[in-house]
Structure formats: structure tokens, C-alpha cells
C-alpha positions, 0 to 999 in steps of 0.5 A: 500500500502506497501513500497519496498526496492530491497536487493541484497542477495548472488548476487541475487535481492529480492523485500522485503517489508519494515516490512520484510527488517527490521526484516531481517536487525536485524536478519543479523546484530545479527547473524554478531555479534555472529560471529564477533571474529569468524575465517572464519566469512565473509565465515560463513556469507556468507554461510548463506545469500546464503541459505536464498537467497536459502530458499526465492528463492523456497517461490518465485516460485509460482508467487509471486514478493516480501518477506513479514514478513511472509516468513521472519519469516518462514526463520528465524525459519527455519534458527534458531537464532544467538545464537543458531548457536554457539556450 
């Protein structure tokens, strides 16, 4: 039995476990340093938690009720690391 943490993610609600929320916390957290001196970084971040909001939302259609480490990693591959994200 695992635990679940409820995270609200571009004004849409997840169930995440508690492994996955953590990864996710992390990966957040680095990508609103990479971008802390960065003019325009609250709309940047912004753009990026809605389109892993996005990203988790299509992993959920097939009856599935909560994220796990898995769909976390695959989102974070598929949305690439913070430092990659600067030019």
C-alpha cells in the first residue's frame, strides 16, 4: 500500500503517489531555479506545469486514478531537464 498526496497542477487535481510527488517536487523546484533571474519566469513556469498537467492528463485516460514514478519519469524525459531548457 502506497501513500497519496492530491497536487493541484495548472488548476487541475492529480492523485500522485508519494515516490512520484517527490521526484516531481525536485524536478519543479530545479527547473524554478534555472529560471529564477529569468524575465517572464512565473509565465515560463507556468507554461510548463500546464503541459505536464497536459502530458499526465492523456497517461490518465485509460482508467487509471493516480501518477506513479513511472509516468513521472516518462514526463520528465519527455519534458527534458532544467538545464537543458536554457539556450
Amino acid at each position: 500500500m502506497n501513500k497519496t498526496v492530491n497536487i493541484n497542477l495548472a488548476n487541475m487535481l492529480f492523485h500522485i503517489d508519494e515516490e512520484a510527488y517527490n521526484i516531481m517536487r525536485r524536478y519543479l523546484e530545479s527547473v524554478k531555479r534555472s529560471f529564477a533571474n529569468t524575465p517572464g519566469s512565473d509565465e515560463i513556469i507556468a507554461d510548463i506545469e500546464a503541459r505536464i498537467a497536459e502530458l499526465f492528463h492523456d497517461k490518465l485516460e485509460n482508467e487509471r486514478q493516480v501518477i506513479t514514478k513511472k509516468e513521472v519519469d516518462e514526463v520528465i524525459a519527455i519534458m527534458g531537464q532544467p538545464e537543458d531548457y536554457m539556450v
